[in-house]
TORGUSE-749898 format. One line per field, with one value per atom (N, C-alpha, C): atom name; x negated, y negated, z negated. Coordinates in steps of 0.2 Angstrom, whole numbers, plus 5000, padded with zeros to 4 digits. Example, Ala and Ser with C-alpha at 12.3 -4.5 7.8 and 13.67 -1.06 7.14 Angstrom:
# TORGUSE-749898
site	[N|CA|C|N|CA|C]
px	[4934|4938|4934|4936|4932|4936]
py	[5028|5022|5016|5011|5005|5000]
pz	[4961|4961|4961|4965|4964|4961]
//
This chain:
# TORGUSE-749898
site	[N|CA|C|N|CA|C|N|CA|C|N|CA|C|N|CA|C|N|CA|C|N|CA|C|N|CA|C|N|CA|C|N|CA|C|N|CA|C|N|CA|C|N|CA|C|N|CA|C|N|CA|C|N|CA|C|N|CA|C|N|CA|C|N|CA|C|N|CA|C|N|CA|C|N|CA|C|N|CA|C|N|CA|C|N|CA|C|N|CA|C|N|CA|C|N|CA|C|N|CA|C|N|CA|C|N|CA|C|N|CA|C|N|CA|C|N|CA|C|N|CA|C|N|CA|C|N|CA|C|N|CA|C|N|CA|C|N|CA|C|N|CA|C|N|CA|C|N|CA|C|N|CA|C|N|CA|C|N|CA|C|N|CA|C|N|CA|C|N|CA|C|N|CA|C|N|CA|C|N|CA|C|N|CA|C|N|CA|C|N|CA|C|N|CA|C|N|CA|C|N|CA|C|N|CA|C|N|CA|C|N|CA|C|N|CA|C|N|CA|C|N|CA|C|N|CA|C|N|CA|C|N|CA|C|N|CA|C|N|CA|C|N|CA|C|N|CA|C|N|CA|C|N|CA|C|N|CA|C|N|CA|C|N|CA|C|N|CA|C|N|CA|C|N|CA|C|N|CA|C|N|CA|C|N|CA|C|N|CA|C|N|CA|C|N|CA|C|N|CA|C|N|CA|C|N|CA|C|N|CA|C|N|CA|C|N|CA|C|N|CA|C|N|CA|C|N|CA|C|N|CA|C|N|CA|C|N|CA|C|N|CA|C|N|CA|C|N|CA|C|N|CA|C|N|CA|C|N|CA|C|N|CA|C|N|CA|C|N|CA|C|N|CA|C|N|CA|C|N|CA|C|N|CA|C|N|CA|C|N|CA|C|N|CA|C|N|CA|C|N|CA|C|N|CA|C|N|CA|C|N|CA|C|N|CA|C|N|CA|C|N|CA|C|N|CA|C|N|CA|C|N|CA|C|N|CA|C|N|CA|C|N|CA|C|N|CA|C|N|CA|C|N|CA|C|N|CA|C|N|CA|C|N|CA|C|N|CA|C|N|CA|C|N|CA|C|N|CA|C|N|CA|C|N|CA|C|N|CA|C|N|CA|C|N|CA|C|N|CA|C|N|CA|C|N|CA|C|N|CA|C|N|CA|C|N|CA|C|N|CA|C|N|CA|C|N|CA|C|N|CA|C|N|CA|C|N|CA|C|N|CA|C|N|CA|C|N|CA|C|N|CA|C|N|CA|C|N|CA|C|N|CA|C|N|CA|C|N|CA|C|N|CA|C|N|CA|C|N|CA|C|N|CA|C|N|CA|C|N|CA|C|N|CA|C|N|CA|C|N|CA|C|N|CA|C|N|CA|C|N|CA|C|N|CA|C|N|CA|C|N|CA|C|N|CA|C|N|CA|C|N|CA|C|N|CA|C|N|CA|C|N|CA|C|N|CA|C|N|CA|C|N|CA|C|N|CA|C|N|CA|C|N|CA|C|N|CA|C|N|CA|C|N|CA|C|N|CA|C|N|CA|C|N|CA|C|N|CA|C|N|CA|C|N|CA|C|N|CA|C|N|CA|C|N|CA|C|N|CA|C|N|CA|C|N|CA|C|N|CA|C|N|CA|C|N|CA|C|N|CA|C|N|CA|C|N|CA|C|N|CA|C|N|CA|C|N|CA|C|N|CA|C|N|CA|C|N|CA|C|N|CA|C|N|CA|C|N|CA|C|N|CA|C|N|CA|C|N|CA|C|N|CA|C|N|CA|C|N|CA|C|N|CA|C|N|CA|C|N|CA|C|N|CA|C|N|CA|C|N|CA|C|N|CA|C|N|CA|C|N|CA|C|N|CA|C|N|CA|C|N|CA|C|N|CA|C|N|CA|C|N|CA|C|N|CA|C]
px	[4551|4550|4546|4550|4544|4539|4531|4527|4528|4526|4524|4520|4522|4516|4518|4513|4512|4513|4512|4514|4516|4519|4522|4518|4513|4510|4513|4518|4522|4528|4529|4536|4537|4543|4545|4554|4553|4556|4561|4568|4573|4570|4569|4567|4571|4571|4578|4571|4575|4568|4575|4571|4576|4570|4577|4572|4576|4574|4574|4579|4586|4593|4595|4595|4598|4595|4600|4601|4601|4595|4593|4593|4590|4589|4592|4594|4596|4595|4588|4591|4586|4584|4582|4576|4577|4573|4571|4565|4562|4556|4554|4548|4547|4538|4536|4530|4530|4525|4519|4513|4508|4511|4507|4509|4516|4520|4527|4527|4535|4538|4546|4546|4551|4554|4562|4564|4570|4571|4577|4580|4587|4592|4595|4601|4604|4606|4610|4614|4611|4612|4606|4609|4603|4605|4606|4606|4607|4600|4594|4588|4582|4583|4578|4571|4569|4563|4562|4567|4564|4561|4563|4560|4554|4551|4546|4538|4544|4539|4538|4544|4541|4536|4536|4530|4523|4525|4516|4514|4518|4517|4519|4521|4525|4531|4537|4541|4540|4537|4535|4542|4545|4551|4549|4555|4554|4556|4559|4557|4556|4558|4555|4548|4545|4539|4538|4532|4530|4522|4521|4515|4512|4509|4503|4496|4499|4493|4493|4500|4500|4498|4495|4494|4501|4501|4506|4504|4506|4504|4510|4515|4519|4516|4512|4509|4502|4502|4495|4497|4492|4491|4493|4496|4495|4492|4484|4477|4475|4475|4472|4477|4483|4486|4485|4483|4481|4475|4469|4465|4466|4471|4470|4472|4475|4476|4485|4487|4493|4495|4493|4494|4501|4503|4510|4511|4514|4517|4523|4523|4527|4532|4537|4545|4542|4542|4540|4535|4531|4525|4520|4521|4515|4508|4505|4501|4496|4492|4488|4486|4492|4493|4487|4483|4477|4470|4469|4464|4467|4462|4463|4464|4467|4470|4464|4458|4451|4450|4452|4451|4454|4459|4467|4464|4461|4459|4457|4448|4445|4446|4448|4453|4455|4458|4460|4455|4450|4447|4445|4445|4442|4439|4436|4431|4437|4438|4441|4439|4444|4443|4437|4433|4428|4433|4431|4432|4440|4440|4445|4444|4447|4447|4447|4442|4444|4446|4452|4455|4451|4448|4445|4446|4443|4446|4448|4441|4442|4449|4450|4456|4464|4463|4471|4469|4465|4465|4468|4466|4470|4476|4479|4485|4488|4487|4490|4485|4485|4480|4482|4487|4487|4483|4483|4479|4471|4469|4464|4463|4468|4470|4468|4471|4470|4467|4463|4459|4455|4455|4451|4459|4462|4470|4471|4473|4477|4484|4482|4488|4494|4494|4502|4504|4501|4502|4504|4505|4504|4516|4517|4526|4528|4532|4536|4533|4535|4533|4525|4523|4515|4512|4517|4514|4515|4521|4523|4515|4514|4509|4503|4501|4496|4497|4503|4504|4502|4506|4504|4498|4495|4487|4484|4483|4481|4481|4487|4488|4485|4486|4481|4473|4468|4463|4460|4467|4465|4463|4467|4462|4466|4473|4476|4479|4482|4484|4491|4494|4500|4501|4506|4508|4517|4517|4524|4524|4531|4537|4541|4542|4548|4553|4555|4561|4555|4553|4547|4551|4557|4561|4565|4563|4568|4567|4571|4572|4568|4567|4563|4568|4566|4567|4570|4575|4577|4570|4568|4560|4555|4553|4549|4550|4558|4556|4557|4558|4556|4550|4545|4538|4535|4539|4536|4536|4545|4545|4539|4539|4534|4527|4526|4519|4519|4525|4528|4526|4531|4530|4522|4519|4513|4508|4510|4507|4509|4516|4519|4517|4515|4513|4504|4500|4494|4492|4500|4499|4499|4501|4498|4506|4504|4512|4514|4521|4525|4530|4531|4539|4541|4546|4551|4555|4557|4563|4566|4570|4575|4582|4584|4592|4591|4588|4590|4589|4597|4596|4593|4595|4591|4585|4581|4573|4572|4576|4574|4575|4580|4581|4576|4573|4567|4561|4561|4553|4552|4557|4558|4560|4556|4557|4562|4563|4569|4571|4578|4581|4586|4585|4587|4590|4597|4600|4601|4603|4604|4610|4614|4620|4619|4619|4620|4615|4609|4604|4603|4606|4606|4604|4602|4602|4609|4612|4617|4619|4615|4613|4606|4603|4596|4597|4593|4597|4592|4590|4588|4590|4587|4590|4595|4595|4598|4607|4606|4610|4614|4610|4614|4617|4613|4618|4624|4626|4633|4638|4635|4640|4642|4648|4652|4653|4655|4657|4653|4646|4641|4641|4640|4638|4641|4646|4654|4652|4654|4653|4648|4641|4636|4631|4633|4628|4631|4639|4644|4643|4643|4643|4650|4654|4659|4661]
py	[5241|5237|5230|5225|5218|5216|5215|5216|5210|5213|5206|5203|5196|5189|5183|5181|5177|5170|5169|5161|5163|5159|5159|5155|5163|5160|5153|5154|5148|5146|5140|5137|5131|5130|5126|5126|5118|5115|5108|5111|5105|5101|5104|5100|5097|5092|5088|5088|5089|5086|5085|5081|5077|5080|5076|5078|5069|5065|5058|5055|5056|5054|5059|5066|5072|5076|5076|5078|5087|5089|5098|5102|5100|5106|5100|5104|5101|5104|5099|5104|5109|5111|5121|5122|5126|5130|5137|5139|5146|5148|5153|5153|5163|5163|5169|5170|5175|5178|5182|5180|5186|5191|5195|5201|5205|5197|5198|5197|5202|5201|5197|5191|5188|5186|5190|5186|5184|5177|5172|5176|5174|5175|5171|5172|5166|5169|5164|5161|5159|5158|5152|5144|5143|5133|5131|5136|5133|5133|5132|5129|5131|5140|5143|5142|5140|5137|5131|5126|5120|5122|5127|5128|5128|5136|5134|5129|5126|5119|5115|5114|5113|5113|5119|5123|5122|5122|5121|5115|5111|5104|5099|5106|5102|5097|5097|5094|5093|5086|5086|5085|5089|5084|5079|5073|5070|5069|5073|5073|5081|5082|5089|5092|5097|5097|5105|5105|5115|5115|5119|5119|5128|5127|5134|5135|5138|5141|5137|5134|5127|5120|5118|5113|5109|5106|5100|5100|5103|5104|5100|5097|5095|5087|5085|5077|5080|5086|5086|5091|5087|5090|5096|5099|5106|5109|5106|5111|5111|5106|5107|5114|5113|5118|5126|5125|5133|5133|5131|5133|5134|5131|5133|5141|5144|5154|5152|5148|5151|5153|5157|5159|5159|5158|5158|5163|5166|5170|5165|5162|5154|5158|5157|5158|5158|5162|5163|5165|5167|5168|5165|5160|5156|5159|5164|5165|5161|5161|5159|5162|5160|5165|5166|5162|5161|5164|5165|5169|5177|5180|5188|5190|5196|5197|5195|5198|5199|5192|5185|5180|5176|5177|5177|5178|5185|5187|5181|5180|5177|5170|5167|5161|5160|5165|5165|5167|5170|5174|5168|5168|5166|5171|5170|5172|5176|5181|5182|5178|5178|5175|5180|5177|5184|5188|5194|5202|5202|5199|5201|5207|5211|5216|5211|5213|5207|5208|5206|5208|5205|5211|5210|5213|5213|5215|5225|5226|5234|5235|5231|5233|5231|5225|5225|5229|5232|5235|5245|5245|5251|5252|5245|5244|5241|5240|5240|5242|5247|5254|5249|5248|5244|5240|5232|5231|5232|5237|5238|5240|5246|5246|5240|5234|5228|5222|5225|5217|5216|5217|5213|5210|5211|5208|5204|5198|5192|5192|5186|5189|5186|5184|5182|5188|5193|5199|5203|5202|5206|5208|5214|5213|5208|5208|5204|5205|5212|5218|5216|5216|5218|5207|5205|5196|5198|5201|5199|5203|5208|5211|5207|5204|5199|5193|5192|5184|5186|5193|5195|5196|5199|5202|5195|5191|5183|5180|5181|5177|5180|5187|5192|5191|5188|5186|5181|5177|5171|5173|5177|5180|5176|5175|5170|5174|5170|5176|5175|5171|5171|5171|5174|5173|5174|5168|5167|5167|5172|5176|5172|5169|5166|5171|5174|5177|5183|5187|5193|5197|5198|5203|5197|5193|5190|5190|5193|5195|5200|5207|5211|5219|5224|5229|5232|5235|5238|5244|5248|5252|5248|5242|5236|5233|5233|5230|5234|5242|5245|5247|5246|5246|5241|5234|5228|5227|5231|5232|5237|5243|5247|5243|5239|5236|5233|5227|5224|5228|5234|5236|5238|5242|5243|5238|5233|5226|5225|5224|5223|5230|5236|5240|5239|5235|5236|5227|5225|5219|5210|5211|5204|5200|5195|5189|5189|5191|5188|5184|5179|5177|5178|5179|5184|5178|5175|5171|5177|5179|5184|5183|5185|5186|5193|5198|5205|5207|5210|5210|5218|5222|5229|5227|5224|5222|5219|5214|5209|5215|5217|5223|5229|5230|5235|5234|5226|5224|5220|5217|5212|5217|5213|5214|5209|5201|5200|5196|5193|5190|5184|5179|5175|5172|5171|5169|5162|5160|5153|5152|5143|5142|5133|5131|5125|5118|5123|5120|5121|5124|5127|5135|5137|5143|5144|5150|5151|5157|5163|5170|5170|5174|5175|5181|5187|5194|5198|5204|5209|5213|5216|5220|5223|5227|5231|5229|5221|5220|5217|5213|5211|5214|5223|5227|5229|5228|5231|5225|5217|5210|5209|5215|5212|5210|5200|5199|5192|5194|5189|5189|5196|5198|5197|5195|5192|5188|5184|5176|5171|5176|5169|5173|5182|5185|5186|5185|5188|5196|5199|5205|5208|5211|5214|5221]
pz	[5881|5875|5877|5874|5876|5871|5876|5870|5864|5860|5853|5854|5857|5857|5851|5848|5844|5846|5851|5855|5861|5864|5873|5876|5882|5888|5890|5891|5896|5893|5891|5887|5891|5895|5898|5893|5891|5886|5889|5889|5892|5897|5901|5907|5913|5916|5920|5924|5931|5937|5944|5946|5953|5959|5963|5972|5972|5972|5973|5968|5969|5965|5961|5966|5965|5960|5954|5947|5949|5949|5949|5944|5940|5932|5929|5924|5917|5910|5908|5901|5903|5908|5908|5903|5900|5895|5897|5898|5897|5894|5894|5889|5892|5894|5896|5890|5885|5882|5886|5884|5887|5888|5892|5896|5896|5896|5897|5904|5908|5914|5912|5918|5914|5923|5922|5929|5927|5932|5933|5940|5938|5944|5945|5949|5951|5958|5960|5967|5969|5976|5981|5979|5978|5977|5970|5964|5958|5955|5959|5955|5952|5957|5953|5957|5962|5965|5963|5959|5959|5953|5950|5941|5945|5948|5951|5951|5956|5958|5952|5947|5942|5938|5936|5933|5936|5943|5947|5951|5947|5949|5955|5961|5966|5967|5960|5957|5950|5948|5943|5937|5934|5928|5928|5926|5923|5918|5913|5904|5906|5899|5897|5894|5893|5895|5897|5900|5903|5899|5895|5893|5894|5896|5896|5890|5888|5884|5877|5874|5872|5873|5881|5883|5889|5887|5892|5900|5904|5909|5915|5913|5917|5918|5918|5920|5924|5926|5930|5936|5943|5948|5949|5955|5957|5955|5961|5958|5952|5948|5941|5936|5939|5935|5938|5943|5948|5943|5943|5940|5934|5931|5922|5921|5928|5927|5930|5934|5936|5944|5945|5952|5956|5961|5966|5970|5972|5977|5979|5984|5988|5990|5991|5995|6002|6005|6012|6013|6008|6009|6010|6016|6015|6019|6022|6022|6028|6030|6033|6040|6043|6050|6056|6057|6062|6055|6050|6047|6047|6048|6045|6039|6038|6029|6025|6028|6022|6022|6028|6025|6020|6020|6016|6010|6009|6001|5999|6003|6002|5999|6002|6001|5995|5993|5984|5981|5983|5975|5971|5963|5959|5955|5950|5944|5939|5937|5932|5923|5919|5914|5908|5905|5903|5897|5899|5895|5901|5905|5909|5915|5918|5922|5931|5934|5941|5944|5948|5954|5960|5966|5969|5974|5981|5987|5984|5984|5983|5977|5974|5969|5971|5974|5979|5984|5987|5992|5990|5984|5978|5979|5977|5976|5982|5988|5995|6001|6001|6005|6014|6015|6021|6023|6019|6018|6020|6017|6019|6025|6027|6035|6040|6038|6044|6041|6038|6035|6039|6047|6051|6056|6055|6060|6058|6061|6061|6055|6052|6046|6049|6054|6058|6062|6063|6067|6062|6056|6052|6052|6049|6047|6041|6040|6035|6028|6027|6021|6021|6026|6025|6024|6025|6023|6018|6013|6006|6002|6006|6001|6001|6008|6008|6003|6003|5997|5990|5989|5982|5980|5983|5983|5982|5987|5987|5981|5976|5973|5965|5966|5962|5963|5967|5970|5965|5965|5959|5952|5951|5944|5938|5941|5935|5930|5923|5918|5920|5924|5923|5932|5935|5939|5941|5947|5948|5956|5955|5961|5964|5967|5973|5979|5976|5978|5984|5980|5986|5989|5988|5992|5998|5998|6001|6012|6014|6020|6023|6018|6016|6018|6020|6022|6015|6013|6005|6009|6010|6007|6006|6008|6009|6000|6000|5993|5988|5987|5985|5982|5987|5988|5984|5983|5979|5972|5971|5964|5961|5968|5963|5961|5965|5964|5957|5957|5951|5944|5946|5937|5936|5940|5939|5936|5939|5937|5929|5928|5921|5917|5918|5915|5911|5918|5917|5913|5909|5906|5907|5915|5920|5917|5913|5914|5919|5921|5927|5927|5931|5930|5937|5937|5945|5945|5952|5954|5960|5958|5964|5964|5969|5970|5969|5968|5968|5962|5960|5955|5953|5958|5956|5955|5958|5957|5950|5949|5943|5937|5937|5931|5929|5936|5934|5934|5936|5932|5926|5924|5917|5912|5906|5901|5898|5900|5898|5905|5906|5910|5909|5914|5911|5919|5918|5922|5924|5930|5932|5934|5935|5937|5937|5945|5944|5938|5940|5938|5929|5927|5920|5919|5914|5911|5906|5909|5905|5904|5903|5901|5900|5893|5892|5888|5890|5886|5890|5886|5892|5894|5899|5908|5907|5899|5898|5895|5893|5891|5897|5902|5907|5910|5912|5916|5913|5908|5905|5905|5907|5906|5912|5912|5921|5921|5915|5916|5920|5916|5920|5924|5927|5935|5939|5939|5942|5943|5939|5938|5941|5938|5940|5946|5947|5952|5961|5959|5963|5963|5958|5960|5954|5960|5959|5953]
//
C-alpha cells in the first residue's frame, strides 16, 4: 500500500534540461511522497540519470521546476541541495578508492533532522555486517557488490529525508543485487523516501510503491508495480521484455 501523504516530498514539474544543444527531457514530470518508494525505468539513453542530475543540481533544467519540501530547488547549487536532506547513491558508485570504508562513512555523516532516528556507523554497520568486517580496508580493494553497499551506507550517513538510486544493480552479481533490493525494501519498510532509477525491472517492482516509466526523455507509463506487471504491452515496448 502507498503511504498517504498530504504534500509531495519531491515534485518535479515539466521539466526540459539540455547537455548544450541536446534536447534530453521533455516535459518530464514526477513526484515522490514522504516515506514513499518511487522507481523510474527505462532503456539506456532515454534520460533517466539526467532526471537525476536534475534534481541535484548537476544538470540544472532549464524551465520547469523540482521543489523539495515545497521549495524551488532547481536554481541552487548541488551542495546547497545535499544539505536541504537529499542524499545520492551516484551511477558507479563513486566511492573514494584511496580512503578506507570507516573513512568513506565518515565523509558523509551528518546530523540527523530532530525527532529523527540516526544513521550512524553502528546502524549501517547493522544493516551491512561486511562493512563492518573491512572498515579498516581500502575501499578500492573492496568487490563491486561490497562498493554498492559502501555507496549506500554513505549516502544513508547523510541523514537525508530523501534519497536517490542510480541504477544500484548496475554490473552487479544477480545474488549481489538480490542483497540490495533486500536492503531497499527494508529501508522503504522502515519509511526512508526513495527514488530508484534502474533497468531491472525485478528490482524496481519489489521495492516501489509506484513506477514510472521512461522513453526518449519523456514519461509515458505511471501506475503501480502491480499494474505494470500485467501491461505486456508496455514491457515490450518501452522495457524490451518479451
Amino acid at each position: 500500500m502507498t503511504p498517504v501523504t498530504t504534500a509531495p516530498l519531491l515534485e518535479v514539474t515539466g521539466i526540459h534540461t539540455y547537455y548544450g544543444d541536446s534536447h534530453v527531457l521533455h516535459g518530464v514530470s514526477v513526484r515522490v511522497g514522504a516515506g514513499e518508494a518511487v522507481a523510474i525505468l527505462g532503456r539506456n539513453g532515454v534520460g533517466k540519470t539526467t532526471l537525476i542530475r536534475s534534481v541535484v543540481g548537476f544538470t540544472p533544467p532549464r524551465d520547469g521546476t523540482v521543489r523539495f519540501e515545497g521549495r524551488a530547488i532547481h536554481r541552487l547549487p548541488s551542495h546547497r541541495i545535499a544539505r536541504l536532506g537529499i542524499g545520492l547513491v551516484p551511477q558507479g558508485r563513486r566511492i573514494f578508492a584511496p580512503l578506507t570504508v570507516a573513512e568513506n562513512l565518515r565523509l558523509g555523516a551528518r546530523a540527523a533532522p530532530d525527532g529523527g532516528r540516526p544513521w550512524t556507523e553502528v546502524r549501517v554497520h547493522e544493516l551491512f555486517p561486511r562493512l563492518r568486517e573491512r572498515a579498516a580496508q581500502g575501499a578500492g580493494t573492496l568487490s563491486g557488490g561490497e562498493q554498492q553497499m559502501l555507496a549506500v551506507a554513505r549516502a544513508l550517513m547523510t541523514n537525508a529525508r530523501l534519497v536517490l538510486l542510480d541504477e544500484p544493480s548496475e554490473g552487479l552479481a544477480p545474488l549481489v543485487v538480490r542483497e540490495i533490493g533486500r536492503v531497499l525494501v527494508r529501508l522503504k519498510q522502515e519509511g526512508l523516501s526513495i527514488l530508484l532509477v534502474e533497468q531491472s525491472v525485478p528490482l524496481a517492482l519489489r521495492v516501489a510503491y509506484r513506477v514510472y516509466v521512461m522513453s526518449k526523455g519523456q514519461i509515458v507509463y505511471d501506475g503501480t508495480p502491480s499494474d505494470l506487471d500485467g501491461d505486456e504491452d508496455v514491457k515490450r515496448r518501452f522495457l524490451g521484455i518479451a
